[in-house]
PQR file with spaces between the fields and no chain letter, atoms N, CA, C, O and H, PARSE charges and radii, in Angstrom:
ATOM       1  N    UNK     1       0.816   -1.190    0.000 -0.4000 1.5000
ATOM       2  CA   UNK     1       0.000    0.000    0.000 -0.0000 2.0000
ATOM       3  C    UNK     1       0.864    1.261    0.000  0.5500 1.7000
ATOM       4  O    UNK     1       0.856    2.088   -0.911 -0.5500 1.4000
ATOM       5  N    UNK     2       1.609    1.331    1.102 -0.4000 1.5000
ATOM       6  CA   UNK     2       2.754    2.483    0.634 -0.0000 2.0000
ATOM       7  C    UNK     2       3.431    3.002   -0.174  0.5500 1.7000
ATOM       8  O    UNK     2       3.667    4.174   -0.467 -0.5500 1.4000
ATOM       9  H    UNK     2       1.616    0.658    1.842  0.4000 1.0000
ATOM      10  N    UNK     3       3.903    1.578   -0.713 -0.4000 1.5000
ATOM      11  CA   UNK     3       4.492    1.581   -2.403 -0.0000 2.0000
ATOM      12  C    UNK     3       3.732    1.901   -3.490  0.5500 1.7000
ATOM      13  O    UNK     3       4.089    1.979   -4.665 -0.5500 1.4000
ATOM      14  H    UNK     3       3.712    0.626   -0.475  0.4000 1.0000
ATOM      15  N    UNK     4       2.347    2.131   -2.870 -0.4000 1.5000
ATOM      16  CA   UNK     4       1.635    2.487   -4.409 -0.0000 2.0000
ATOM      17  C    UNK     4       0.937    3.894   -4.117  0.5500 1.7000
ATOM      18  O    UNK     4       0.184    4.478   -4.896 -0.5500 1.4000
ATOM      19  H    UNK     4       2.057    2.067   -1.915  0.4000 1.0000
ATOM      20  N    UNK     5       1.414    4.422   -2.569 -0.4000 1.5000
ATOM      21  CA   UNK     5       1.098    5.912   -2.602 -0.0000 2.0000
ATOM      22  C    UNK     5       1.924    6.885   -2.943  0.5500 1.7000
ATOM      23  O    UNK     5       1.748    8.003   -3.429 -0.5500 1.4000
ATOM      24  H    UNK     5       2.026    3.947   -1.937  0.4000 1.0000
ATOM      25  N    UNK     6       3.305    5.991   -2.453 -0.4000 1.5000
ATOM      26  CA   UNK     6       5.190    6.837   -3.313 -0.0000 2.0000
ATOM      27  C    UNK     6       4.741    6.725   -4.744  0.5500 1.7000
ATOM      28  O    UNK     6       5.207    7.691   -5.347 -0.5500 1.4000
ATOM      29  H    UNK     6       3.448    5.083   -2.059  0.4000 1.0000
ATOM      30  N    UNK     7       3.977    5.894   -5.610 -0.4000 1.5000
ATOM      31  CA   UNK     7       4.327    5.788   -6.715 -0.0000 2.0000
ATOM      32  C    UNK     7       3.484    6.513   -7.278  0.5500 1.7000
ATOM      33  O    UNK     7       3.968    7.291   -8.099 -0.5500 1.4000
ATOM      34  H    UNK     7       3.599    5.109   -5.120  0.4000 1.0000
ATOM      35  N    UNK     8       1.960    6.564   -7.091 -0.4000 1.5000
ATOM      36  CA   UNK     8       0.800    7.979   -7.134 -0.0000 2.0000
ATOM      37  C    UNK     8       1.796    9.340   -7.248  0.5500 1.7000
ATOM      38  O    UNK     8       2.106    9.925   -8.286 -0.5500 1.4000
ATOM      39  H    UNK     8       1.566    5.932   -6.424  0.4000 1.0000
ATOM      40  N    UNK     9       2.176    9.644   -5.961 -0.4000 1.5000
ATOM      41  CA   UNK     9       3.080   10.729   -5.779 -0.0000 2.0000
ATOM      42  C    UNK     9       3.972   10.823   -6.887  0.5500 1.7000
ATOM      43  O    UNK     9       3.702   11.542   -7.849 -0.5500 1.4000
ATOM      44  H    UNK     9       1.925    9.168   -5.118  0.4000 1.0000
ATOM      45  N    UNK    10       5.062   10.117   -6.815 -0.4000 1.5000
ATOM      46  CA   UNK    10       6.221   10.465   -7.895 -0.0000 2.0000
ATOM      47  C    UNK    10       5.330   10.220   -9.587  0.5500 1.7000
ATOM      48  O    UNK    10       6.013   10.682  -10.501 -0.5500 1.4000
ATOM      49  H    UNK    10       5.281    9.533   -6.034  0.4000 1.0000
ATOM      50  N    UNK    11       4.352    9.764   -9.931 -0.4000 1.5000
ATOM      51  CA   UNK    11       3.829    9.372  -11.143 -0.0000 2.0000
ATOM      52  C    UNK    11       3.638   10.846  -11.465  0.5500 1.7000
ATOM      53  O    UNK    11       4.104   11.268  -12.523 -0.5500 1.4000
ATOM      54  H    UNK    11       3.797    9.389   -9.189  0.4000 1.0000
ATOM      55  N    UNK    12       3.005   11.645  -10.658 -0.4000 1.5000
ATOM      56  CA   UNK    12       1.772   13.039  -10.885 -0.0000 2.0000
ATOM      57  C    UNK    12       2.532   13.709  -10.484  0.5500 1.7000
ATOM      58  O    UNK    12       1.911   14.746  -10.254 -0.5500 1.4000
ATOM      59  H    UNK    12       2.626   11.302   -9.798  0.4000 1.0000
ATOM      60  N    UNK    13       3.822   13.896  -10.137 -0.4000 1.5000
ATOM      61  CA   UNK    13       4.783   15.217  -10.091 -0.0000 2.0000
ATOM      62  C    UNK    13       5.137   15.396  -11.069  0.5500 1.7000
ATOM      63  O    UNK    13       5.680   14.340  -11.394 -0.5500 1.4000
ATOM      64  H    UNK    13       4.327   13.053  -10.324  0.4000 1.0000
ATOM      65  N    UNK    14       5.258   16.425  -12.258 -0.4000 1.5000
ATOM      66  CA   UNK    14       5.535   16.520  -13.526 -0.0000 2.0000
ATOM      67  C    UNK    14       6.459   17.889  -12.938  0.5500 1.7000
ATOM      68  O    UNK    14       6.225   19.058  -13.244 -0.5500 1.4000
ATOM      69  H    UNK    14       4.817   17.283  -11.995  0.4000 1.0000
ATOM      70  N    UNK    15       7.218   17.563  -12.304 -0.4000 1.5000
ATOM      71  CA   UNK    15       8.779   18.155  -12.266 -0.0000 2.0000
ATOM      72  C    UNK    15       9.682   18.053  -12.040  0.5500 1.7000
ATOM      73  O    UNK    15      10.168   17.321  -12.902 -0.5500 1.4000
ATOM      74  H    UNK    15       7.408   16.613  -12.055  0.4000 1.0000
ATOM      75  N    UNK    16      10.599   18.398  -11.161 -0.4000 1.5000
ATOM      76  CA   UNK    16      12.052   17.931  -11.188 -0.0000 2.0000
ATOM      77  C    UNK    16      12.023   16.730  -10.071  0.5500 1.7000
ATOM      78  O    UNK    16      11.117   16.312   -9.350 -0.5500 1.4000
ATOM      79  H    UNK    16      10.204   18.993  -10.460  0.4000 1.0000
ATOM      80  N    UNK    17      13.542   16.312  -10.247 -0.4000 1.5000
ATOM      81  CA   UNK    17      13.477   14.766   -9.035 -0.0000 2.0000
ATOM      82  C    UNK    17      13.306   15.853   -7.918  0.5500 1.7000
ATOM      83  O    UNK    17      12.135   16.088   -7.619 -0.5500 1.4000
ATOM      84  H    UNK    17      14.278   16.652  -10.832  0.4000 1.0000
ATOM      85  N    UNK    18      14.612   16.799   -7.020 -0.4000 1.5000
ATOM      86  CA   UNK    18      14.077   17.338   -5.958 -0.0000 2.0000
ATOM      87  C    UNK    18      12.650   17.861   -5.460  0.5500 1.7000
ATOM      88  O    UNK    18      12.568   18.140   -4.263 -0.5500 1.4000
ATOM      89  H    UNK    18      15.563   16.608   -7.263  0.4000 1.0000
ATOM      90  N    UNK    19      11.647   18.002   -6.172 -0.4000 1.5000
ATOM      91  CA   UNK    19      10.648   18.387   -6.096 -0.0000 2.0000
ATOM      92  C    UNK    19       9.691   17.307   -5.741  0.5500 1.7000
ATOM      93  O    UNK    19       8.875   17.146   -4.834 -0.5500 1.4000
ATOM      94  H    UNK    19      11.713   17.776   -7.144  0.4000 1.0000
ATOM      95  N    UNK    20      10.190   16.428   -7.076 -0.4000 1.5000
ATOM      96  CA   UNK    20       9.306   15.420   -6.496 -0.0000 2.0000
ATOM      97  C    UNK    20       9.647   14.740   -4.769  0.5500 1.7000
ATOM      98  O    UNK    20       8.851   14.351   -3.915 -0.5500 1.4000
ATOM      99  H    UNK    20      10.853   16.559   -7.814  0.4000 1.0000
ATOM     100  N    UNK    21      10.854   14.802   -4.757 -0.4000 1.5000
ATOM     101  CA   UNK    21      11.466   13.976   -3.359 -0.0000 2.0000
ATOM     102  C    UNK    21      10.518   14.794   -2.592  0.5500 1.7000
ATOM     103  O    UNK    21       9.626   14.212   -1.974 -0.5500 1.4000
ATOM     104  H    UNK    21      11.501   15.119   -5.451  0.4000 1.0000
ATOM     105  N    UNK    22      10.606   16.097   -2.559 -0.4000 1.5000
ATOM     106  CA   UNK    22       9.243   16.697   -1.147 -0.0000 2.0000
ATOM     107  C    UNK    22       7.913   16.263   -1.163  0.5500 1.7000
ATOM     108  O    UNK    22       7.150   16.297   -0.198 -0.5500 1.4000
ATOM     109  H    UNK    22      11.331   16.569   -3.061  0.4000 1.0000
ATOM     110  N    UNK    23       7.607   15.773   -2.509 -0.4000 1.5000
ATOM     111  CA   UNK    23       6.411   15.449   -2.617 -0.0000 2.0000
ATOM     112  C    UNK    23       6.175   14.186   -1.650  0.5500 1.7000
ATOM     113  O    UNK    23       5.271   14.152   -0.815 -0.5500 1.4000
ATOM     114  H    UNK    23       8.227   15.745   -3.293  0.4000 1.0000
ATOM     115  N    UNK    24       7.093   13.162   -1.865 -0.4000 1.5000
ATOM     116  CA   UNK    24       7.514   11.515   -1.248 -0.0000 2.0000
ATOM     117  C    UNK    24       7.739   12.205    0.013  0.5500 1.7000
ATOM     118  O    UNK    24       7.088   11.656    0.901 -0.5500 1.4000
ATOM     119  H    UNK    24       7.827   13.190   -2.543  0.4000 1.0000
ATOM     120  N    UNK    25       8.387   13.162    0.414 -0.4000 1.5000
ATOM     121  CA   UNK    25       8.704   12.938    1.748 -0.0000 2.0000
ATOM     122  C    UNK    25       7.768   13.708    2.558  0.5500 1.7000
ATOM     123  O    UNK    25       7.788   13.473    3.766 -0.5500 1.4000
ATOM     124  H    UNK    25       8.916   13.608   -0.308  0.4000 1.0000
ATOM     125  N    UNK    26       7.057   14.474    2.178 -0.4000 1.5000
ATOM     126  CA   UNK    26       5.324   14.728    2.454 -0.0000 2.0000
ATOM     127  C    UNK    26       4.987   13.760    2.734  0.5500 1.7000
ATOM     128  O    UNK    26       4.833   13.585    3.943 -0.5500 1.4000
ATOM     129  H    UNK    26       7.041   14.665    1.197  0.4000 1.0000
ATOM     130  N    UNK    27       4.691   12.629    1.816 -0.4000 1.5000
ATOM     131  CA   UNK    27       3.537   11.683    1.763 -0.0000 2.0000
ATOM     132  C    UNK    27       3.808   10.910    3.175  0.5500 1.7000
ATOM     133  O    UNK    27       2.901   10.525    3.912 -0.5500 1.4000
ATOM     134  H    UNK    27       4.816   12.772    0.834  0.4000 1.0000
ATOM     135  N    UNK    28       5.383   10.724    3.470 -0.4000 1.5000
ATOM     136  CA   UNK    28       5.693    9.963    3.841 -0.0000 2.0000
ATOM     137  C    UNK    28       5.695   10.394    5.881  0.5500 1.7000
ATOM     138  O    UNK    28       5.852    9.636    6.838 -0.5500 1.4000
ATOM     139  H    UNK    28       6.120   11.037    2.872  0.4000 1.0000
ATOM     140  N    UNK    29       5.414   12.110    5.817 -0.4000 1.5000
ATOM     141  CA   UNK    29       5.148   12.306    7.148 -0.0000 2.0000
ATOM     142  C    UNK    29       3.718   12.365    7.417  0.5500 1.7000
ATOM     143  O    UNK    29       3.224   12.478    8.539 -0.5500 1.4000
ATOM     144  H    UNK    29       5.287   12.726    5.039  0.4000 1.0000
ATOM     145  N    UNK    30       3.149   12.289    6.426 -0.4000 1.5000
ATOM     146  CA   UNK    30       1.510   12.147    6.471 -0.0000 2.0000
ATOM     147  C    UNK    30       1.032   10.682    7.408  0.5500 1.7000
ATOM     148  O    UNK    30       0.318   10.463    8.386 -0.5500 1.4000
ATOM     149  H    UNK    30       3.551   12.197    5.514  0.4000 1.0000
ATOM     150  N    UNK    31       1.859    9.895    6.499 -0.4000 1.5000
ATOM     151  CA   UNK    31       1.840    8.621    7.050 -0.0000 2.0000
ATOM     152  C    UNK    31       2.074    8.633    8.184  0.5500 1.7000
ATOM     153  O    UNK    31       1.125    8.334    8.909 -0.5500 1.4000
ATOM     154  H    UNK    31       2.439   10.073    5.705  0.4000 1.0000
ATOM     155  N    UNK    32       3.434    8.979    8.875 -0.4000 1.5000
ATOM     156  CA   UNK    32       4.067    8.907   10.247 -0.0000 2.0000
ATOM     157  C    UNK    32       3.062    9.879   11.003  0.5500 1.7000
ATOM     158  O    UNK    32       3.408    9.877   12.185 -0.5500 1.4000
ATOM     159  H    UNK    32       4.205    9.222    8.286  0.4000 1.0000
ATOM     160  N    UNK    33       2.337   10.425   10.882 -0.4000 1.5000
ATOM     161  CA   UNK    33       1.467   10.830   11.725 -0.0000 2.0000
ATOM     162  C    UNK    33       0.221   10.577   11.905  0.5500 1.7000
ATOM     163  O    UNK    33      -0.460   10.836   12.897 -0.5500 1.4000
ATOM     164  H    UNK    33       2.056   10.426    9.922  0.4000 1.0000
ATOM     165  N    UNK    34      -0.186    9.889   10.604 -0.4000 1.5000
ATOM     166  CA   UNK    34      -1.492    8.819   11.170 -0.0000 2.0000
ATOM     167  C    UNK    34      -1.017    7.782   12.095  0.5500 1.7000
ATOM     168  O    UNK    34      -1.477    7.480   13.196 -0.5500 1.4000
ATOM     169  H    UNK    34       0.367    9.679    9.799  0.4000 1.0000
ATOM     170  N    UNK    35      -0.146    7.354   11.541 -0.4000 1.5000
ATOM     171  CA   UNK    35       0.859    5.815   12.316 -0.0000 2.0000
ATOM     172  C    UNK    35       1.022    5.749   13.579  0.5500 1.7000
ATOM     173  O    UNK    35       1.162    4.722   14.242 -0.5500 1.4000
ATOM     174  H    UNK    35       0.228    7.600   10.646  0.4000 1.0000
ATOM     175  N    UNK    36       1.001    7.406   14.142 -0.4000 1.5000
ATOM     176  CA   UNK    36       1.467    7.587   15.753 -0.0000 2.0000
ATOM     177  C    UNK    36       3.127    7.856   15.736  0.5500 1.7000
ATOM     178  O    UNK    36       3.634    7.919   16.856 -0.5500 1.4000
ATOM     179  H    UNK    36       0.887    8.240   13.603  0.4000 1.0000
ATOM     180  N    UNK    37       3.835    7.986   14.835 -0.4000 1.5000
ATOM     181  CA   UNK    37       5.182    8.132   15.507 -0.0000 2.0000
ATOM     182  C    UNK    37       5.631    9.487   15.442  0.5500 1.7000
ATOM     183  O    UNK    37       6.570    9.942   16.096 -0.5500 1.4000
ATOM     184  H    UNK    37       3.423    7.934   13.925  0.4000 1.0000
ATOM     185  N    UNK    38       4.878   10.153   14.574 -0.4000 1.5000
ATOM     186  CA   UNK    38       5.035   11.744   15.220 -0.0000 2.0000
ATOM     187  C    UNK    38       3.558   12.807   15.527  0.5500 1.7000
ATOM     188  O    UNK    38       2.440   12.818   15.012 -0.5500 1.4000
ATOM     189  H    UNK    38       4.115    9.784   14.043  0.4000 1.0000
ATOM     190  N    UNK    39       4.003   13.379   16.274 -0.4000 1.5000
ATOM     191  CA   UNK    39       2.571   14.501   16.618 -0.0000 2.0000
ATOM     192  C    UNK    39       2.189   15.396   15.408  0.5500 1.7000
ATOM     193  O    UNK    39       3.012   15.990   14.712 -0.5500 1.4000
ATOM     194  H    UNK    39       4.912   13.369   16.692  0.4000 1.0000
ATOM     195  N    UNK    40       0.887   15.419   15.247 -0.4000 1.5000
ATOM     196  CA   UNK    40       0.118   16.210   14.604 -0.0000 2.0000
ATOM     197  C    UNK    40       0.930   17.690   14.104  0.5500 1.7000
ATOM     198  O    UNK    40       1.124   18.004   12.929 -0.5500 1.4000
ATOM     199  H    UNK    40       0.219   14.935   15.813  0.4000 1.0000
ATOM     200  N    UNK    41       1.306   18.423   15.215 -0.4000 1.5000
ATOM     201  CA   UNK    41       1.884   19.866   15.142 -0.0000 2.0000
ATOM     202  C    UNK    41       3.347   19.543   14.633  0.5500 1.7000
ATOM     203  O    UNK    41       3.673   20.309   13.726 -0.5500 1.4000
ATOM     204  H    UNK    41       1.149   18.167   16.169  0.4000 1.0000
ATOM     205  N    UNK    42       4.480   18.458   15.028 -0.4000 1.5000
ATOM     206  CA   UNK    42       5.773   18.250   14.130 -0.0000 2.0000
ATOM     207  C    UNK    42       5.455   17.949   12.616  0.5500 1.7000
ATOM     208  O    UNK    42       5.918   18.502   11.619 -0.5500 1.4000
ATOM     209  H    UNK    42       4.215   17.836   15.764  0.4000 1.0000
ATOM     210  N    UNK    43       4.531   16.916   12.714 -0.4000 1.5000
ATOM     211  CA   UNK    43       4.193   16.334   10.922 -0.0000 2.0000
ATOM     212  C    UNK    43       3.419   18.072   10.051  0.5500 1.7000
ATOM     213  O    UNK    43       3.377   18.227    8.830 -0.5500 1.4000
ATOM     214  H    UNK    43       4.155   16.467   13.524  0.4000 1.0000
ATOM     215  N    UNK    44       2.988   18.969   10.934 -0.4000 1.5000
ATOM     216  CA   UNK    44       2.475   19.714   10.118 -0.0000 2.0000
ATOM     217  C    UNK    44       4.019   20.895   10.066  0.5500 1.7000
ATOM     218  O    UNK    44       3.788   21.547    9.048 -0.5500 1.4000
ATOM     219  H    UNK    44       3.022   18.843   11.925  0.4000 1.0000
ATOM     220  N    UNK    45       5.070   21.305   10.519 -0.4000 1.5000
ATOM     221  CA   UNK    45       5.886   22.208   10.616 -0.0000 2.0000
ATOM     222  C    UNK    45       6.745   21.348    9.612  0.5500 1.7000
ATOM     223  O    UNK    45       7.089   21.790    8.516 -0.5500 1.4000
ATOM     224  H    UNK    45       5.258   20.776   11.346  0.4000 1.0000
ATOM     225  N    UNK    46       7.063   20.095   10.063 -0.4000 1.5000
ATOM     226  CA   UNK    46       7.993   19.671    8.556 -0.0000 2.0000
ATOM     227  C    UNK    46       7.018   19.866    7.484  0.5500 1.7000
ATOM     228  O    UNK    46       7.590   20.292    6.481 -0.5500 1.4000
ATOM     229  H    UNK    46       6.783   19.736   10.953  0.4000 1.0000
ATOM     230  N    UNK    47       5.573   19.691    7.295 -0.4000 1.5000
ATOM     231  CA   UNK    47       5.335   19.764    5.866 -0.0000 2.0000
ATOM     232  C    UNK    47       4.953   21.023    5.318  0.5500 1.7000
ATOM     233  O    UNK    47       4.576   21.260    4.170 -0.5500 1.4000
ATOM     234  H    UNK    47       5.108   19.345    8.110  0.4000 1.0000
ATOM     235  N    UNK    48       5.109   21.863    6.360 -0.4000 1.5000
ATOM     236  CA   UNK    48       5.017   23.114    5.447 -0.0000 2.0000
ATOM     237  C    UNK    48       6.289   23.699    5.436  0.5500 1.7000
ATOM     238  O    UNK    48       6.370   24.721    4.755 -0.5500 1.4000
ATOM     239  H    UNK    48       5.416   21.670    7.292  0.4000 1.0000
ATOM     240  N    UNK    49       7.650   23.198    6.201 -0.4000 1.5000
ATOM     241  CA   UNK    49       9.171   23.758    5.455 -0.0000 2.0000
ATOM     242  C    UNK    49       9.282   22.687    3.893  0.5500 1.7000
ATOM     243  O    UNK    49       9.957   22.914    2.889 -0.5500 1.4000
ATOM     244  H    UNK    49       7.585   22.367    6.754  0.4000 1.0000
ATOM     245  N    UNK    50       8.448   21.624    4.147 -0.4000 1.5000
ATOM     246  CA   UNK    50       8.720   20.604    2.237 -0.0000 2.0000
ATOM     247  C    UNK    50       8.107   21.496    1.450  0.5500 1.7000
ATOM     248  O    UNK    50       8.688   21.741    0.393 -0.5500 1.4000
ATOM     249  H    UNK    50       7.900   21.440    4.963  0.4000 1.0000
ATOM     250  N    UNK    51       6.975   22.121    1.689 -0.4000 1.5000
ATOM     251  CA   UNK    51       6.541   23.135    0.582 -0.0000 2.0000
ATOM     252  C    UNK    51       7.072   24.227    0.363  0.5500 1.7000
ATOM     253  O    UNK    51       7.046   24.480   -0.842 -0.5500 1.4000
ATOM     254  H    UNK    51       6.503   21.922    2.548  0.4000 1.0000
ATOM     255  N    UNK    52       7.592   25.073    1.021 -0.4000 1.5000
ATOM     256  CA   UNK    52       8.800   26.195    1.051 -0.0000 2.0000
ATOM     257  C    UNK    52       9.966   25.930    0.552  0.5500 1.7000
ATOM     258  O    UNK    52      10.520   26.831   -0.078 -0.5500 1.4000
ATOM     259  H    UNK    52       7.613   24.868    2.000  0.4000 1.0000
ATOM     260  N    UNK    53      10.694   24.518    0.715 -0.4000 1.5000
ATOM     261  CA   UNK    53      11.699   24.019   -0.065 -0.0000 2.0000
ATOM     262  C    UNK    53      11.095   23.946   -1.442  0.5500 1.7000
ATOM     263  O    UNK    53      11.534   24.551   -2.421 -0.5500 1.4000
ATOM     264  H    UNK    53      10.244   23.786    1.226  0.4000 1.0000
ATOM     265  N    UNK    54      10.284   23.329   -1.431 -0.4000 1.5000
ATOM     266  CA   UNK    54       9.309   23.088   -3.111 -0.0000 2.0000
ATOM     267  C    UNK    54       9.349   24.140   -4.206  0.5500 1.7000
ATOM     268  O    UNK    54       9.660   24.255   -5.392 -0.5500 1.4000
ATOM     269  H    UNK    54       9.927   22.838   -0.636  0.4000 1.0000
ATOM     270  N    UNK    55       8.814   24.934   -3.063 -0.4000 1.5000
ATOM     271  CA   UNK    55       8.882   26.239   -3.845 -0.0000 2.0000
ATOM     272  C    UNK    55       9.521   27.235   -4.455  0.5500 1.7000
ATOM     273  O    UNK    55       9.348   27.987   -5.414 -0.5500 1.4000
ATOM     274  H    UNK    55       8.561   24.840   -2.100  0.4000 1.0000
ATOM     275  N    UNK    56      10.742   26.910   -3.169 -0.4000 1.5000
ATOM     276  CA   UNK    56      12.221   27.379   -3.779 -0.0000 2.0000
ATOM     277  C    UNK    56      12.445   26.787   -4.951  0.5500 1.7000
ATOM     278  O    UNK    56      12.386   27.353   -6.043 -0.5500 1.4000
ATOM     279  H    UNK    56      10.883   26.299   -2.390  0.4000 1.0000
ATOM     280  N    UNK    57      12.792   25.270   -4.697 -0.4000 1.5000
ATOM     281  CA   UNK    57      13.313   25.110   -5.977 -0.0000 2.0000
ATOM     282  C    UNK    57      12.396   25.130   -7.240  0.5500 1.7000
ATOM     283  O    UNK    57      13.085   24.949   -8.244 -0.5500 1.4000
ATOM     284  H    UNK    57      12.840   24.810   -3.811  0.4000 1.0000
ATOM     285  N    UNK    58      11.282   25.264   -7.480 -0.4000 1.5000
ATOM     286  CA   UNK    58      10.538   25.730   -8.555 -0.0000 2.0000
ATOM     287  C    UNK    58      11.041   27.009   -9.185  0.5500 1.7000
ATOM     288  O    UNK    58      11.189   27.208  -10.391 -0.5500 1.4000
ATOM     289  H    UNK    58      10.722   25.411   -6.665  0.4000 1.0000
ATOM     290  N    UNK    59      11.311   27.942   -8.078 -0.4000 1.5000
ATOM     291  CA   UNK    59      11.425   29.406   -8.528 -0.0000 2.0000
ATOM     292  C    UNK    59      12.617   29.270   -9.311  0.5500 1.7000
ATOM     293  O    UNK    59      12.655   29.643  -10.483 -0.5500 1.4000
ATOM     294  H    UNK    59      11.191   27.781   -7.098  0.4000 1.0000
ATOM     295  N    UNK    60      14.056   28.511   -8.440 -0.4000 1.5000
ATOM     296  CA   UNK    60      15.105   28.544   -8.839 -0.0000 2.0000
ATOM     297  C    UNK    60      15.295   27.301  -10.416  0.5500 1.7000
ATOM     298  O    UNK    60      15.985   27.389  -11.432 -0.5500 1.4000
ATOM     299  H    UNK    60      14.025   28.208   -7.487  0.4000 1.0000
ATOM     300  N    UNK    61      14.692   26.650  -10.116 -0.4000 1.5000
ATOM     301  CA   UNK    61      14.504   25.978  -11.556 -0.0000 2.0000
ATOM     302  C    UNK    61      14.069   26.408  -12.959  0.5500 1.7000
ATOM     303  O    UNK    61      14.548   26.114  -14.054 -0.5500 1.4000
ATOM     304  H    UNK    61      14.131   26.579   -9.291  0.4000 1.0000
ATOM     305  N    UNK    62      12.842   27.325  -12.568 -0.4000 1.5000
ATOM     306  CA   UNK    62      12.314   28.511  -13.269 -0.0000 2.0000
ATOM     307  C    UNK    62      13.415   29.442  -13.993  0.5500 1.7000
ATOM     308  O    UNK    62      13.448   29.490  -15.223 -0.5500 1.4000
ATOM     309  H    UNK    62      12.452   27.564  -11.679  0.4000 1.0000
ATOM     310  N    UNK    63      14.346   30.205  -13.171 -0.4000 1.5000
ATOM     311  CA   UNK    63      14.773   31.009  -13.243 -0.0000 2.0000
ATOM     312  C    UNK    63      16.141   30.528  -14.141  0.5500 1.7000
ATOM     313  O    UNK    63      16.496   31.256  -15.068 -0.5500 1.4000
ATOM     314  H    UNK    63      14.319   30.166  -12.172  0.4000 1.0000
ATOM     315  N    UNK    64      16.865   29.332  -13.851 -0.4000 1.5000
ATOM     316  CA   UNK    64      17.913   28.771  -14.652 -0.0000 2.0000
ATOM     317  C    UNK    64      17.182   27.998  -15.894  0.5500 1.7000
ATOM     318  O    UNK    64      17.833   27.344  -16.709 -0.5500 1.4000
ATOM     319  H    UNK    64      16.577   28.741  -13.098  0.4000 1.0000
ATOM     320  N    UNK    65      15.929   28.125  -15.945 -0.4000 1.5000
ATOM     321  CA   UNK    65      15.407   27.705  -17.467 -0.0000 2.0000
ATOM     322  C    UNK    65      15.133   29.149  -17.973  0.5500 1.7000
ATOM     323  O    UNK    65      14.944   29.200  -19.188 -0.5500 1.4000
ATOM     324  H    UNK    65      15.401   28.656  -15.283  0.4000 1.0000
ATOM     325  N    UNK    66      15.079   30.135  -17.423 -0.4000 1.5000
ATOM     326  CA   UNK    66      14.653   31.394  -18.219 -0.0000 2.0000
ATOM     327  C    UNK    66      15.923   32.177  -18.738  0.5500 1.7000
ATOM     328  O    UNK    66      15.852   32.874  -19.751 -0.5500 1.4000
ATOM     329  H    UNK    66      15.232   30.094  -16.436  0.4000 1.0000
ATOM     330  N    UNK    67      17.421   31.998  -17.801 -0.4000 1.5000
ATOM     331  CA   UNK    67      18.166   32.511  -17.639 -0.0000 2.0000
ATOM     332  C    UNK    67      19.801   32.043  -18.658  0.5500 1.7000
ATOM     333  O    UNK    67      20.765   32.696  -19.057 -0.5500 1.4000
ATOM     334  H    UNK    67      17.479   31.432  -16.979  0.4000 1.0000
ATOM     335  N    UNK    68      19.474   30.897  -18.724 -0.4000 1.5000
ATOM     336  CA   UNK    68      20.511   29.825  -19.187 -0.0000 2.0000
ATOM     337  C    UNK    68      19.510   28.932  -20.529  0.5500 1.7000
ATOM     338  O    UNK    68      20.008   27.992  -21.147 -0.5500 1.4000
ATOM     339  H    UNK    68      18.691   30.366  -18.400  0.4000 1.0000
């Protein structure tokens, strides 16, 4: 079952590998906090620094395809 929610995830990211990796490693604290091994308020502060990383590198990916 896990293996086919990493693979959902990485299938429907139509961007770079780092990007996608936040996507997987989202999915993957989503999990750990239904699971019980981390609290509600840690699983939500890492996943909103994975989207801020995300976002970075979108911009910066953006910017070396506009630039270069």
């Amino acid at each position: 079952m896990i293996d086919t929610i990493f693979n959902i995830v990485m299938g429907s990211m139509d961007r770079s590998i780092p990007q996608a990796e936040c996507g997987e490693l989202r999915t993957q604290l989503y999990l750990a906090e239904k699971l019980g091994y981390i609290t509600s308020e840690n699983a939500n502060q890492l996943i909103n620094k994975t989207r801020k990383i995300s976002s970075m590198l979108y911009n910066l990916i953006k910017t070396r395809k506009e630039k270069f």
